[in-house]
C-alpha positions in Angstrom: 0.0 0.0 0.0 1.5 3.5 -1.2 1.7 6.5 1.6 0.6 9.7 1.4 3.3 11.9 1.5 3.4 15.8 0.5 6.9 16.0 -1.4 8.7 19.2 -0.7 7.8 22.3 -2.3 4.7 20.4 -4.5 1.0 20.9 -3.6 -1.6 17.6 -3.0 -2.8 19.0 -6.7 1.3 18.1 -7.4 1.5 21.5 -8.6 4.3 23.4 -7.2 4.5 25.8 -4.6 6.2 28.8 -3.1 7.2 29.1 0.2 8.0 33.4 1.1 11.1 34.0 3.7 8.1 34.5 6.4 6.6 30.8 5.9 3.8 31.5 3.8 3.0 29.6 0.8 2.0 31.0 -2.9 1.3 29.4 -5.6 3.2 30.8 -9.1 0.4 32.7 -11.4 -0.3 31.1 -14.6 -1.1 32.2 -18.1 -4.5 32.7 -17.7 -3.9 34.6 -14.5 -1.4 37.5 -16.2 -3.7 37.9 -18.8 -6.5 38.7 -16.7 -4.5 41.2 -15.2 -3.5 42.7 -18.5 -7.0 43.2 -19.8 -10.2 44.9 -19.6 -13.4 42.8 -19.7 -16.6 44.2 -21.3 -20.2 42.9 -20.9 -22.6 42.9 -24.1 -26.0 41.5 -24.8 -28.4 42.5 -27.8 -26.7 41.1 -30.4 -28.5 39.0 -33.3 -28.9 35.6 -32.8 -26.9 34.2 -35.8 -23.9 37.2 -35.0 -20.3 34.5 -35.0 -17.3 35.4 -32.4 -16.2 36.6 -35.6 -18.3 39.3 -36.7 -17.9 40.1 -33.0 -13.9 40.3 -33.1 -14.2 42.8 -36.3 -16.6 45.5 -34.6 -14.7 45.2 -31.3 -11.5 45.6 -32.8 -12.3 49.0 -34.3 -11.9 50.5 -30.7 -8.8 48.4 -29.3 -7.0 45.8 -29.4 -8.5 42.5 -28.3 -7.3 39.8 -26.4 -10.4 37.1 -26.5 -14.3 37.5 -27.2 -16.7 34.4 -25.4 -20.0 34.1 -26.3 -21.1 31.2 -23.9 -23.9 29.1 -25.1 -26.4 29.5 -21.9 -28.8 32.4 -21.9 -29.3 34.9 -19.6 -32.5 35.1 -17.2 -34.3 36.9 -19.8 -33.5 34.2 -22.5 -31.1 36.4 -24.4 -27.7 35.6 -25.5 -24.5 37.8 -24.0 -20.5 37.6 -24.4 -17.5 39.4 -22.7 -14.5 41.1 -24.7 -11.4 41.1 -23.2 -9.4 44.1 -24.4 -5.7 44.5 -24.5 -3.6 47.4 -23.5 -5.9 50.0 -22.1 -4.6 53.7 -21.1 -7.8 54.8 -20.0 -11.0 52.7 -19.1 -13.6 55.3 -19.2 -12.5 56.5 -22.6 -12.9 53.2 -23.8 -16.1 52.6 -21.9 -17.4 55.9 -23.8 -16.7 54.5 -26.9 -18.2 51.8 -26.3 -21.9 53.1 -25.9 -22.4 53.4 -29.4 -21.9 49.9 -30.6 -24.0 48.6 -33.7 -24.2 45.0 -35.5 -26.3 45.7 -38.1 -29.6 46.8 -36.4 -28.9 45.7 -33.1 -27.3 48.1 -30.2 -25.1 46.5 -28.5 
């Protein structure tokens, strides 16, 4: 029969782990991590039902540059679809957020 055992400096997830000069222990940030801290997420609903992540990217990419647009496939509690952006590299959030209110696909303001 095997022991349990914690080896040094790994987790029980055997990821690895950090220990700081005052005995606390951190985990290193990954990817996914970073990038969340280099971006800006925006919220958007009213879109048309048939819009692609595609179509999406091009008219989001006029004001910035993206990192990732997710259009998940549940609804929200009205039965309407939504998605994030995730822009890259912004100076100044409430210019952006301006720019932002005037979003059109086609017909639809997002």
């Amino acid at each position: 029969m095997r022991e349990k055992g914690e080896r040094e400096g790994v987790d029980r997830g055997g990821r690895k782990r950090y220990e700081e000069e005052d005995g606390r222990v951190q985990r290193r940030k990954g990817f996914v991590h970073q990038l969340d801290k280099e971006t800006t997420s925006y919220f958007f609903t009213n879109f048309p039902e048939d819009a692609q992540v595609m179509e999406i990217w091009a008219v989001f990419a006029r004001y910035g540059r993206i990192g990732e647009v997710y259009i998940p496939k549940k609804l929200d509690k009205q039965g309407r679809r939504f998605g994030f952006v995730k822009f890259r590299e912004v100076r100044d959030v409430w210019e952006l957020l301006s720019r932002l209110g005037d979003v059109w696909i086609g017909t639809f303001k997002l």
